[in-house]
N, C-alpha and C positions, 0 to 999 in steps of 0.2 A: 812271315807268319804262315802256317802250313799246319792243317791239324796231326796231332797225333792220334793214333789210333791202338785204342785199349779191348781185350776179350774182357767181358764183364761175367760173362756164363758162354757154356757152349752154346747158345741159341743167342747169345745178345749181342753184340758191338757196340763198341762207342768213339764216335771221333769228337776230337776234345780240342776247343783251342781255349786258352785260358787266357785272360784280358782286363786290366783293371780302367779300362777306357768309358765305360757304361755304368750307367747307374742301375740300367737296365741285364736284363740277362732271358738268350733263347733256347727252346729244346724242343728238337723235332723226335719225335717214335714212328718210324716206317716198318710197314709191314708190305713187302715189295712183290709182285708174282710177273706172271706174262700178261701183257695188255691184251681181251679179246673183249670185243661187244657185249657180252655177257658178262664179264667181271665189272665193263666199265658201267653199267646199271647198277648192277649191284654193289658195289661199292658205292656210288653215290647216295643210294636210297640207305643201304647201311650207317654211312657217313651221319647222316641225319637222325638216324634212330637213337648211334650212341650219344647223339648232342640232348638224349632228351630225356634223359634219368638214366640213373643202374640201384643198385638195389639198396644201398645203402643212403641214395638221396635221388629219390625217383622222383622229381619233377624239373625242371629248367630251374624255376625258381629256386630250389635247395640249392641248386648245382651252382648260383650264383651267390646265393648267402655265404657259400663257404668260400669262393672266389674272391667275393668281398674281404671275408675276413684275412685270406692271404695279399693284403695292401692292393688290391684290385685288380689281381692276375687273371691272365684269357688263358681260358684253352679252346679248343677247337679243334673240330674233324675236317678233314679233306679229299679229296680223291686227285691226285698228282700226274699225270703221265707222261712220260720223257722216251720218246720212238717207241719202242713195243713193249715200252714197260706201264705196268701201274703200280701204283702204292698209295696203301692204304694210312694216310698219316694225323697224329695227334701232335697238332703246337703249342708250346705254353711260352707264353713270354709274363714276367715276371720280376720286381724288382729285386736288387740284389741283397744277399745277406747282411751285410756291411754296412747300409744305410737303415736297418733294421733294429731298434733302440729295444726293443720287448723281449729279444730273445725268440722270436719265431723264427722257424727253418721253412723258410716261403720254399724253397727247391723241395724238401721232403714233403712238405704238404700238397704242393702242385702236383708233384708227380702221385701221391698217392690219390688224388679227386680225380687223376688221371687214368690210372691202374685201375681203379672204383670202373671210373667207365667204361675202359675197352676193355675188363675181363670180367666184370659181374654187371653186364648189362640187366635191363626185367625183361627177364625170361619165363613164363610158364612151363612146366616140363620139359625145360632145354628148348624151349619156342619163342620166338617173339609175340607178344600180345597183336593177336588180327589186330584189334582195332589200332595201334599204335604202326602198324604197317600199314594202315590202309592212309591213314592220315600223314604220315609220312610220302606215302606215293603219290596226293596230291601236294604236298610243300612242293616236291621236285618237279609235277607235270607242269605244274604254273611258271615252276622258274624257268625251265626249257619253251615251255610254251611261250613266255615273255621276252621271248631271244628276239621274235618276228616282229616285238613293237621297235628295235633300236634297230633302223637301218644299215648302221658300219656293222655291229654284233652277226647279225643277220647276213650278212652279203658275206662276212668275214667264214660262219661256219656252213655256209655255201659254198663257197668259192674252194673248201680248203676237200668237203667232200667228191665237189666234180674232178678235183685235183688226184685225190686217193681212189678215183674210182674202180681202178685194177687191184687196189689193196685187200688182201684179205680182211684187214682189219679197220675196213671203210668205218665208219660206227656216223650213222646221218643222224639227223633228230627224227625223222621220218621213227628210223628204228627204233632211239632211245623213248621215244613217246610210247609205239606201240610196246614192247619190251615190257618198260615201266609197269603199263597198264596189268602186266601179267604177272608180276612180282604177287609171291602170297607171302605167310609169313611160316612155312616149313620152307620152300625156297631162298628166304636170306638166312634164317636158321643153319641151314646145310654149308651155304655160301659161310657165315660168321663163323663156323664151328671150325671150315677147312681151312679160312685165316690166320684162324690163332693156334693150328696144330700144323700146318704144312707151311709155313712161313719162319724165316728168321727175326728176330728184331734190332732195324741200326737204330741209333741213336745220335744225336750230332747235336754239341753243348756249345754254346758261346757264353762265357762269365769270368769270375772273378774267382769261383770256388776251384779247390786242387781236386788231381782227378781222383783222389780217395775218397771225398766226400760227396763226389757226383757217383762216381763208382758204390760205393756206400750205399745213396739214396735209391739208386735203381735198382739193386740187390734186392734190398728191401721190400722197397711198392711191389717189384714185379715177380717177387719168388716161386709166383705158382704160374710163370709163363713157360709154356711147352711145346712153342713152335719150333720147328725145324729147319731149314733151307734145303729143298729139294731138286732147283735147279739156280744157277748163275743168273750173272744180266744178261737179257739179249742187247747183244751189240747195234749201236744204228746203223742204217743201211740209208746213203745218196738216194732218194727218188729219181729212178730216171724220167726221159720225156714222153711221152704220149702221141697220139695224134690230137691234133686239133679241135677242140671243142667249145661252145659258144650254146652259153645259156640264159635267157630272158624270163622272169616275172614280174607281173604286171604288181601294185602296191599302189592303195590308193594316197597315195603324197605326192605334193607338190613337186620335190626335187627328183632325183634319178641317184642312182650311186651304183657306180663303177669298179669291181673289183677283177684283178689281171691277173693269174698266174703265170711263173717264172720257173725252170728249171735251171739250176747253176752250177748243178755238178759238182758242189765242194761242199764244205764242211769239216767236221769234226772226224768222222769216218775216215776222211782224206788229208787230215793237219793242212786245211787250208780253210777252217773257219777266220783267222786273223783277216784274210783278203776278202771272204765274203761279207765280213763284218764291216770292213773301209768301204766296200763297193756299195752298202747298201748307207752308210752316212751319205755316199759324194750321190746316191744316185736320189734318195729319198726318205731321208731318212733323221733329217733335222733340217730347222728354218734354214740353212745354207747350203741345203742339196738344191740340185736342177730342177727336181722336179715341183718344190716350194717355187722357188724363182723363178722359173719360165711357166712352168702350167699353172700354178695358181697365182701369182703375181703379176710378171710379164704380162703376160696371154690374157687372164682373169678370165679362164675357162673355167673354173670348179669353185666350189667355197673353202673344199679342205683337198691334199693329195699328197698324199705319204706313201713307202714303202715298208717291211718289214720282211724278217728272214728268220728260218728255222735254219738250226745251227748242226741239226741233227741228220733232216734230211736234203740241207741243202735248198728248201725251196725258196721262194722270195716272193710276195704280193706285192700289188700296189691297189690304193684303194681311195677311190676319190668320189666328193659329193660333188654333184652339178646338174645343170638343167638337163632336160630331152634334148634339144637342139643341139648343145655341145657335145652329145657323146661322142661320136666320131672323130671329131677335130681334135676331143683332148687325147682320146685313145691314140689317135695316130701323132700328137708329139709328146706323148709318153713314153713310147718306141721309140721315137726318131731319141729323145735324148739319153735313151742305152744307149742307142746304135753310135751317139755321139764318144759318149763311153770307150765304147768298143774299139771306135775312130782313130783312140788317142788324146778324146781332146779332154783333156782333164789338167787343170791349171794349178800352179803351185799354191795360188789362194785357197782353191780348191782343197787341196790335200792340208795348209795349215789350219783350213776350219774343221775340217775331220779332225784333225790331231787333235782340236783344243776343245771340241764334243767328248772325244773318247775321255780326254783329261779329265774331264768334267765330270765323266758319267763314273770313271773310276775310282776317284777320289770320294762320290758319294757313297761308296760300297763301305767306307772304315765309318760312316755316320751314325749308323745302328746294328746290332748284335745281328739280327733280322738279315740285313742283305749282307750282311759278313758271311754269316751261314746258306742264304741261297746261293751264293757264290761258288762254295763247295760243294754241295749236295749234287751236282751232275758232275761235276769232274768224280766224286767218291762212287759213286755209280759207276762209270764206265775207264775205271783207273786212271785219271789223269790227274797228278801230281804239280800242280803250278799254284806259284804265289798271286794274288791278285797284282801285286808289281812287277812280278813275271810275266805275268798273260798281258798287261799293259803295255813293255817294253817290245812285245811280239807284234801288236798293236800297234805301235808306234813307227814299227820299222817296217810295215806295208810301205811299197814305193807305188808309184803311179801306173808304173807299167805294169807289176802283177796286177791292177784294179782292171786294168783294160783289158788283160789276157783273158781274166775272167769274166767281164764283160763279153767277150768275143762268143764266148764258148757255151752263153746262155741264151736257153728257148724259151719262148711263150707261145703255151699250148692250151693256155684254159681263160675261159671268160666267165664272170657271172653278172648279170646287170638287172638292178632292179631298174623297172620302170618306170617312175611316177605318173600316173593316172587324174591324179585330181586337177580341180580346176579354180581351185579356190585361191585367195588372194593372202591370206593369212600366211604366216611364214613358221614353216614345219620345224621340228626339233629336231638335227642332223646329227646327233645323237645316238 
């Protein structure tokens, strides 16, 4: 199963896979540009404004009455980013025609509540209403602000900033707060206007319906869309390593959390995401990685200790809750069991529990239209052409020794650590 891909207009695309496995049915509308600090605000704060009327049903509330009446379909705004891209995107998921007794067209109705809100948002004079921007810019201060009460959240978009510090396109919360604060509303105004005129629109359908009638309903809703594509995807690019860096804040909670970065030199850039992906099951990355079983089990250095990887850039975390007194000790055989990695020592148990996670994890992807569709949505981005049984079998046929090659060949160059301060006996939300 491999989407096909249909021109719906010169400005629109559609990848289409058709599917009578779902009762359900997804559809994504991206509006795609270059990732810089300044779009990533503004898009966000955009994001939210169109979630919150357009002019034909300007309040949430409307926008749910009529949701309601297509059998209880979402839609929703997002801001996306994948390496140095962004996109600006609306989701609908939605049941399917065919279990539909009344005769409504849930697909043309969704999409048309949809079209309603990212192209006749409430505008004053081609403005977004100050006050609807202003109240908008606290929705989003609060949720960024809210990052610093959840310690992993926290440590995680720390750890990943010290990591991009030579980036041009660092984007801290640091900035996104101050930024935010300065958003008016001619500023998203100018932002919404070059969206929907310098941008092209993909489209990516998971359902039951043929592509005439998908092609049909988008025709339709979106006739009076007049974006453009002005520039390609940018390609992702490996992070290389850095020097050395080691950063501590103090946090008044009980526990302490530990966050590591990793440089590993592969990825997707490199067609050697398949082995970063095995290396980061064996090394951390399910209850049967090393660093489950010896640092938090074995040892009972930490409460929690996982790893995670971008596929994009190649980098790898690891990120673990535990007391003051353990850091060290866990830190230092966090390393040693790469280095074990690295060594060779990686056991045929080992690699059958990896197989039987990937199994697992890839068989969940045919469960809903949903991960059917995120599935693709980065490969259609940056041209890559694989069946989800294809990218599985590629998976599969990692051997041990490319896991340790590349184990070899990875650095750790970045620290973040929160450091718990309190002294209270009460037991924190590691959370």
């Amino acid at each position: 199963m491999i989407p096909k891909k249909y021109t719906v207009a010169d400005n629109i695309r559609l990848s289409y896979i058709q599917t009578d496995k779902f009762k359900a049915e997804a559809l994504t509308v991206s509006l795609d540009m270059p990732l810089t600090p300044e779009n990533y605000v503004l898009s966000h704060v955009l994001c939210i404004a169109l979630g919150r009327g357009c002019e034909r049903l300007p309040s949430i509330a409307d926008i749910n009455r009529e949701l309601d009446e297509l059998y209880s379909s979402t839609l929703s705004f997002n801001t996306t980013t994948r390496g140095d891209n962004l996109s600006v995107c609306l989701c609908a998921d939605m049941i399917s025609n065919k279990f539909v007794t009344d005769g409504t067209d849930v697909l043309r109705g969704v999409l048309h509540t949809g079209a309603d809100m990212l192209m006749r948002p409430l505008l004053r004079d081609g403005v977004f209403l100050p006050d609807t921007v202003e109240k908008v810019k606290i929705s989003f201060l609060d949720h960024v602000k809210s990052i610093k009460n959840y310690p992993k959240l926290y440590a995680s978009a720390r750890l990943g900033e010290l990591m991009d510090r030579n980036c041009d396109n660092n984007i801290t919360l640091e900035y996104v707060l101050e930024a935010t604060k300065k958003v008016d509303a001619a500023m998203l105004s100018t932002f919404y206007t070059s969206l929907i005129s310098d941008c092209s629109m993909n489209v990516f359908y998971v359902g039951s319906q043929s592509q005439e009638q998908v092609i049909h309903a988008l025709t339709d809703a979106f006739a009076g869309f007049i974006g453009v594509s002005k520039a390609p995807p940018i390609m992702p690019r490996i992070k290389t390593p850095t020097e050395y860096i080691s950063v501590t804040e103090d946090m008044p909670l009980k526990q302490g959390t530990l966050a590591m970065g990793f440089r590993t030199g592969a990825g997707v850039p490199e067609n050697t995401d398949t082995v970063l992906t095995v290396l980061n099951e064996i090394f951390g990355g399910s209850a049967a990685s090393k660093l489950f079983l010896n640092v938090r089990e074995r040892m009972s250095l930490c409460y929690y200790c996982g790893s995670k990887v971008s596929l994009l850039s190649g980098n790898m975390s690891v990120r673990s809750g535990l007391d003051n007194s353990n850091k060290d000790i866990a830190a230092e055989e966090i390393l040693r069991q790469l280095s074990l990695i690295a060594k060779g020592e990686v056991s045929e148990k080992e690699m059958i529990a990896a197989r039987q996670s990937i199994e697992y994890t890839y068989s969940q992807i045919y469960d809903s239209p949903r991960a059917l569709q995120n599935f693709y949505l980065e490969g259609e981005l940056f041209g890559i052409a694989e069946t989800v049984e294809e990218h599985k079998q590629k998976l599969l046929a990692v051997s041990a020794e490319d896991v340790c090659r590349l184990a070899q060949n990875t650095v750790h160059d970045t620290v973040f650590y929160i450091h718990g301060t309190s002294t209270e006996s009460e037991d924190e939300d590691d959370e």
